[in-house]
Structures are given as structure tokens and as C-alpha cells.
Backbone bond lengths (Angstrom), bond angles and torsions (degrees), N, CA, C in turn:
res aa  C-N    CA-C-N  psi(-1)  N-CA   C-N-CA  omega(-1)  CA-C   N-CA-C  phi
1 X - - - 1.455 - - 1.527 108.11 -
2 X 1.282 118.84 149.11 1.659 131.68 -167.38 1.368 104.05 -75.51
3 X 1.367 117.96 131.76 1.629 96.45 -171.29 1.601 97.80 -110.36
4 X 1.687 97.51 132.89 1.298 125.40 -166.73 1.438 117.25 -91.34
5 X 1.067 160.78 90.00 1.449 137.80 173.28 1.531 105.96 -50.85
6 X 1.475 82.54 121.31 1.522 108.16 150.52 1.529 147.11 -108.10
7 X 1.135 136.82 115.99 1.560 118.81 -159.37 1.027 110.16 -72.89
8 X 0.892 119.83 176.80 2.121 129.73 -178.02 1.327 102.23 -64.59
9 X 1.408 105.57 -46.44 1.995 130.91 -155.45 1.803 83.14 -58.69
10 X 1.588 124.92 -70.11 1.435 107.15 -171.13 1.512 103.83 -51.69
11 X 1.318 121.80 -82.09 1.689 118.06 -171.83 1.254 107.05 -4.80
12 X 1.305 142.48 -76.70 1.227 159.04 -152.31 1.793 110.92 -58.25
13 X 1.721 94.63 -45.52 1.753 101.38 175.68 1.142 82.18 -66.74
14 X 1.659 141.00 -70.76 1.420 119.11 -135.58 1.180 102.38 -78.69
15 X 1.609 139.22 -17.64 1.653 117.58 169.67 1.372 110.74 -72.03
16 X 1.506 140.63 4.86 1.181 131.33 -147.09 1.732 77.95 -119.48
17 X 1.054 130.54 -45.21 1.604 151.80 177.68 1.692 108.02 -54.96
18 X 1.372 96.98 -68.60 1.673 87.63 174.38 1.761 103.16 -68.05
19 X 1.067 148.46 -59.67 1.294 162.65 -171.55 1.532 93.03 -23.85
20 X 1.689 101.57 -65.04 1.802 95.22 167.49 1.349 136.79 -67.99
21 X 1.567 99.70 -5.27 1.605 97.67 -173.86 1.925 92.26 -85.29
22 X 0.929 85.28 -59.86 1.734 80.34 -166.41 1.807 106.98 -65.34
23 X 1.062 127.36 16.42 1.350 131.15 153.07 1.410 111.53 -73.68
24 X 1.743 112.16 -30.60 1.527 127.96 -152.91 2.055 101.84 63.18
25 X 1.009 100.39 63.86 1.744 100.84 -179.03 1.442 110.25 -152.51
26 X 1.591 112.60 -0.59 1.547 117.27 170.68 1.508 112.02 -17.61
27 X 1.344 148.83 150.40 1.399 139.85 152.32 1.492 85.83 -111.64
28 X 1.710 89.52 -175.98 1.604 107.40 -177.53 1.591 116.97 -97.33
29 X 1.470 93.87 -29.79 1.711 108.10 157.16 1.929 118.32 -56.98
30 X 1.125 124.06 -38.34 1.207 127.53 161.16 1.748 123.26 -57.90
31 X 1.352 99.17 -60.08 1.492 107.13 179.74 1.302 108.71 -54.85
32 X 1.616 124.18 -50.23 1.341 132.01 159.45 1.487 127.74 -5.04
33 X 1.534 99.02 -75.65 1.062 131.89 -151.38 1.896 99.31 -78.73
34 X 0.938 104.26 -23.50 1.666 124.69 -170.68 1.019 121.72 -65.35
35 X 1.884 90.54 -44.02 1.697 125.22 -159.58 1.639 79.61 -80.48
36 X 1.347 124.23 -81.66 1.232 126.24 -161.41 1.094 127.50 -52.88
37 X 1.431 123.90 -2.06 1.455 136.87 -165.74 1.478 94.45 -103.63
38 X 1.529 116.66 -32.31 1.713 121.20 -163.86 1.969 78.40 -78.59
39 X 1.245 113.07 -65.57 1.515 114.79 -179.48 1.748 112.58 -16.65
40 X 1.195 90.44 -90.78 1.324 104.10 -175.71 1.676 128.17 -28.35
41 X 1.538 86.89 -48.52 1.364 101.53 -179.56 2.009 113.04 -70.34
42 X 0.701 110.25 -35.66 1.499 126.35 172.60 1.410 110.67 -79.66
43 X 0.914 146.63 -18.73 1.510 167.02 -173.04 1.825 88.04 -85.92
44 X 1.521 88.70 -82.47 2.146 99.56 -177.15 1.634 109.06 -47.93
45 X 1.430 124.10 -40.98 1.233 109.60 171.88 1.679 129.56 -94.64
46 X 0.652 91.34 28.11 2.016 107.40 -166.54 1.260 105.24 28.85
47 X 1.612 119.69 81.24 1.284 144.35 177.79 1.936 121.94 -141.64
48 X 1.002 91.77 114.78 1.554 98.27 170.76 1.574 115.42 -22.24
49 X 1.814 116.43 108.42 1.742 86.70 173.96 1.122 131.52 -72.27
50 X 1.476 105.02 -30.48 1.864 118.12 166.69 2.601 99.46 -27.90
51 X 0.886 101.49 -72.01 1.337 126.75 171.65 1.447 97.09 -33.99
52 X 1.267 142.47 -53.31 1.310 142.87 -120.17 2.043 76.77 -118.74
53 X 1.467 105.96 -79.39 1.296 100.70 166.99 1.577 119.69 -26.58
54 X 0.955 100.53 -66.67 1.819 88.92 -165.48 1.743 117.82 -69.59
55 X 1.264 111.45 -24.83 1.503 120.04 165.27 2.019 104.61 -51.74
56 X 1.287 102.75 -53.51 1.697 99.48 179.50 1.249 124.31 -57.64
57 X 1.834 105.13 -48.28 1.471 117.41 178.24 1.903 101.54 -53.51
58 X 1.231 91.72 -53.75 1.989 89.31 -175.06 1.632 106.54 -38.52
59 X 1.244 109.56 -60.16 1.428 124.35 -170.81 1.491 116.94 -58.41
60 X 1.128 110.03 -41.36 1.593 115.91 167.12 1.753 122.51 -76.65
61 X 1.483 115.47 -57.26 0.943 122.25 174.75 1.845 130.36 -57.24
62 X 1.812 89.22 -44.30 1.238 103.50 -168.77 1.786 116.08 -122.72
63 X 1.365 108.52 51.38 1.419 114.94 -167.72 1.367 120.29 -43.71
64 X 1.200 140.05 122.10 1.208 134.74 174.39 1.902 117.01 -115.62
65 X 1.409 121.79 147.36 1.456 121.68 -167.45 1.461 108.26 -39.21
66 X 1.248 129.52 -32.75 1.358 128.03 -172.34 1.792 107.48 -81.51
67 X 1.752 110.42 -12.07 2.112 100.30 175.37 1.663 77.80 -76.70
68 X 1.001 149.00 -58.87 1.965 133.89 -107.17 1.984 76.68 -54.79
């Protein structure tokens, strides 16, 4: 996988994002904020956000010895 920099600042929305999903308490202000943060950030680095999203979700969702 392409290695992407990611800042802390997304990580943090998307644990705060899944954190609510699997509460079942997602808001729309959260998801929002997530969406536009993956945007932005992919936008500033001229990177696919589809790409940018799923690099975070991996990292959050699916930690492997090489995120710690």
C-alpha cells in the first residue's frame, strides 16, 4: 500500500467517527466533518480522497504492528 501521510488531526476525527458508529450515535455533524477533513486533506496533497479515506479507515479500524 502507497504510504500516505496522515496527520494525527484526521486519525482522531476518524476514531471519534467510528467510536460513534459502533456506539450506534454517529451524528451528521461528525460524519461531516470527517468527510471534509478526508477532502481537504487530499485536495492539499494531490491525492485521491477515496485513497486518503480508506488509508485512515485501515489505520483506525484495522491496526496492524507496523500503525503502533
Amino acid at each position: 500500500m502507497a504510504d500516505i501521510d496522515i496527520p494525527e488531526s484526521l486519525i482522531e476525527l476518524e476514531r471519534k467517527a467510528w467510536a460513534e458508529q459502533q456506539a450506534g450515535a454517529l451524528t451528521v455533524e461528525t460524519a461531516a466533518a470527517v468527510q471534509q477533513a478526508y477532502t481537504e486533506h487530499a485536495v492539499a496533497k494531490g491525492l485521491s480522497r477515496y485513497e486518503v479515506e480508506r488509508m485512515v479507515k485501515r489505520l483506525v479500524r484495522h491496526p496492524g504492528p507496523d500503525d503502533a
